[in-house]
LONU-493191 format. One line per 10 residues: their letters; for each residue x, z, y of C-alpha. Coordinates in steps of 0.2 Angstrom, whole numbers, padded with zeros to 4 digits, always signed. Each point is the difference from the previous one (the first is absolute). Layout:
N
a	X,Z,Y  ... .
This chain:
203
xxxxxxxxxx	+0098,-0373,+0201  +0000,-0010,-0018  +0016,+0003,-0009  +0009,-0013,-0007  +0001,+0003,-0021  +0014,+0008,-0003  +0007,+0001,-0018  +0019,+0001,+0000  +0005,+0015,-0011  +0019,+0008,+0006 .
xxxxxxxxxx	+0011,+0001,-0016  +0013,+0011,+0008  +0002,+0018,-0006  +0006,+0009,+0014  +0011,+0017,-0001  +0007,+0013,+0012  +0018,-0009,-0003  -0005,-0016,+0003  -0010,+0004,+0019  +0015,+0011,+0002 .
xxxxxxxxxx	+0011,-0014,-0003  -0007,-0011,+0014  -0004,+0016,+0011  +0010,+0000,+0015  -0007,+0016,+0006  -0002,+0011,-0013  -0002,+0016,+0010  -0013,+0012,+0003  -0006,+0003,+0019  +0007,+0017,+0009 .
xxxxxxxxxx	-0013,+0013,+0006  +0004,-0008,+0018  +0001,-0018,-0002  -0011,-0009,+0009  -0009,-0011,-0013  -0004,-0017,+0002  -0015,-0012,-0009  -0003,-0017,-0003  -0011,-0007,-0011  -0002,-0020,-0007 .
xxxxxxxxxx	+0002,-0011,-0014  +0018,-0006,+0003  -0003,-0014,-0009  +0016,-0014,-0004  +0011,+0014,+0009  +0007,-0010,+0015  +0009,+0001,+0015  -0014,+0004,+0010  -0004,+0015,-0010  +0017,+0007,+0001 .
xxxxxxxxxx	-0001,-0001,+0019  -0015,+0007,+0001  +0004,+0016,-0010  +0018,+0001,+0011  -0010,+0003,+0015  -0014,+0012,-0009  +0018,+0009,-0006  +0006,+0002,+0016  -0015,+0009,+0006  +0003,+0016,-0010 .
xxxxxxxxxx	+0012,+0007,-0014  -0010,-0001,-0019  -0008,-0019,-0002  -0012,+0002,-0012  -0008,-0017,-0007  -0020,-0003,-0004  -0002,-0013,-0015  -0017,-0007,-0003  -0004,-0005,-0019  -0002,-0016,-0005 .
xxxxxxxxxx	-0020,+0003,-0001  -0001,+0004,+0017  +0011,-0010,+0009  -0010,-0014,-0008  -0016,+0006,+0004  +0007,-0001,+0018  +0008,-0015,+0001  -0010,-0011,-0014  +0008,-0015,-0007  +0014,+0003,-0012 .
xxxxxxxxxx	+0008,+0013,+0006  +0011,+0011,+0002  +0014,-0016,-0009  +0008,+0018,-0008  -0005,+0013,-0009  +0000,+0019,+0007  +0015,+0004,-0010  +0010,-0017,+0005  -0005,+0005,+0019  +0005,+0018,-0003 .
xxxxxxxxxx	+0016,-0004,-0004  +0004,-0011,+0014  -0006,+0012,+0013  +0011,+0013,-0008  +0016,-0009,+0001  -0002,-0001,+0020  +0013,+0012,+0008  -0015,+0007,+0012  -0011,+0006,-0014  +0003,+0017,-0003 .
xxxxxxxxxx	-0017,+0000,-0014  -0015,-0009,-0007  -0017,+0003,-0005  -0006,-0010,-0013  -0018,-0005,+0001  -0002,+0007,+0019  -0019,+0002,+0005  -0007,-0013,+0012  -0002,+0011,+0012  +0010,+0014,+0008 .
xxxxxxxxxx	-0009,+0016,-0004  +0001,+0018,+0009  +0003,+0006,-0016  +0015,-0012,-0004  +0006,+0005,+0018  +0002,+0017,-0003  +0006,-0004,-0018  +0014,-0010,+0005  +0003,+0009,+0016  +0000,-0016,+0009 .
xxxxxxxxxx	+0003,+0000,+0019  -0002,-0017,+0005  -0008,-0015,-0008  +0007,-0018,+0003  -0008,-0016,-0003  +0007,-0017,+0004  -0006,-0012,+0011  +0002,-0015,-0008  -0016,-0006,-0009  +0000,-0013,-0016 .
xxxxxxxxxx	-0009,-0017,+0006  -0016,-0002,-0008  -0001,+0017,-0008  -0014,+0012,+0007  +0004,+0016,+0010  +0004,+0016,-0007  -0017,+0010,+0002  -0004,+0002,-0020  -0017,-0005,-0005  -0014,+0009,+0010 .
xxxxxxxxxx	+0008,-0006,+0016  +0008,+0020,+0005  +0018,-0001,+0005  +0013,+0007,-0012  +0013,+0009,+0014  -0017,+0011,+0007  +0006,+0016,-0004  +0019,-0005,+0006  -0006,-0006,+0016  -0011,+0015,+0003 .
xxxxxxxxxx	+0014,+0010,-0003  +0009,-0011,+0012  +0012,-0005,-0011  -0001,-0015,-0003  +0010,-0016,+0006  +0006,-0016,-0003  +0014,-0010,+0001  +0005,-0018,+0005  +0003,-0012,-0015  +0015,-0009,+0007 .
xxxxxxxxxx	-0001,-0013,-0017  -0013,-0013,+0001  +0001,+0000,-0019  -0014,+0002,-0012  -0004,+0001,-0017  -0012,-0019,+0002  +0019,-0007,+0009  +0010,+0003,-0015  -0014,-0006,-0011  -0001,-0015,+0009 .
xxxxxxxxxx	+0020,-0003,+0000  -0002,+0004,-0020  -0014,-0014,-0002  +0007,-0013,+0013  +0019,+0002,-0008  -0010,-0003,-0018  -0008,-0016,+0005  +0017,-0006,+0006  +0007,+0004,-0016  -0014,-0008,-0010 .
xxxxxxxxxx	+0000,-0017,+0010  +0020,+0000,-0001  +0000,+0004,-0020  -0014,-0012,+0000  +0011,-0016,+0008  +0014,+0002,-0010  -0011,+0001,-0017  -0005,-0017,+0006  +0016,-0007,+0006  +0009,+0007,-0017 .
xxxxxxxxxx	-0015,-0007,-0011  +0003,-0018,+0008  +0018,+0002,-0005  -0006,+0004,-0018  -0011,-0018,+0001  +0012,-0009,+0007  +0016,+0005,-0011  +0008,-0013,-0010  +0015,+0002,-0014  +0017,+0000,+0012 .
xxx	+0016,-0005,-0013  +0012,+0013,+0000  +0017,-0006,+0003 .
């Protein structure tokens, strides 16, 4: 896959205060929680997202979060994204009350190593696809989850939002337009005032 250029440059400085301040979590797993990981770009943090990490909560005690950098979700998806930057997405994702803690710059792909790393016991990936962006197999065509589904770990679970990342782009170009054609009539409507003003005597 070509990636899209990608040349934004994040200008935030992030400390340990400021991702503890929107860390709703902010707690280290026990020895016998049973770990739970899900990986993406949570990109324009929606709804959809939220109920997706509810339900990967639910399905054990300690939610840990995967977030791709901006490189790589970019080389994955193309185009201009992901709309924000790793630390902007970070942020977000730690403010949901399911997130117990975040990885920033997650791998692509869910390694043995990472598994016994993070003592994950199960390995959740959402259903709910982005129209027009490819699949997640990375770029030699071998399938990120291998090593959790070998393990038999691995599961998905159903994306009740049909919202996506494109949706709210759409809504953000479409609202635009409107805007643009409204501001545009009354710039004509108030210049044809200015033309056709004549000297009223004040009484």
């Amino acid at each position: 896959r070509n990636a899209a250029p990608f040349t934004r440059e994040s200008t935030f400085l992030p400390t340990t205060r400021r991702l503890i301040q929107f860390s709703a979590g902010g707690r280290a797993p026990k020895p016998d929680d049973k770990v739970v990981y899900i990986d993406g770009a949570f990109d324009m943090f929606h709804c959809g997202h939220i109920e997706t990490l509810k339900k990967a909560k639910a399905l054990g005690d300690f939610l840990l979060v995967g977030l791709h950098d901006d490189s790589t979700v970019n080389a994955h998806k193309g185009r201009n994204f992901p709309i924000m930057n790793l630390h902007e997405r970070t942020l977000s994702v730690l403010s949901s009350r399911y997130v117990d803690e975040v990885i920033i710059g997650a791998p692509w792909s869910v390694t043995e190593d990472m598994i016994k790393t993070m003592n994950i016991s199960v390995v959740v990936h959402g259903t709910h696809w982005e129209r027009g962006v490819p699949d997640a197999d990375d770029d030699e065509g071998e399938d990120p989850y291998a090593a959790a589904k070998e393990r038999g770990i691995y599961t998905e679970v159903e994306s009740q939002s049909k919202l996506s990342v494109l949706d709210i782009i759409d809504r953000i170009v479409e609202n635009r337009e409107q805007y643009v054609k409204r501001n545009k009539k009354k710039v004509a409507q108030e210049q044809k005032y200015l033309d056709n003003k004549e000297y009223v005597v004040e009484i």
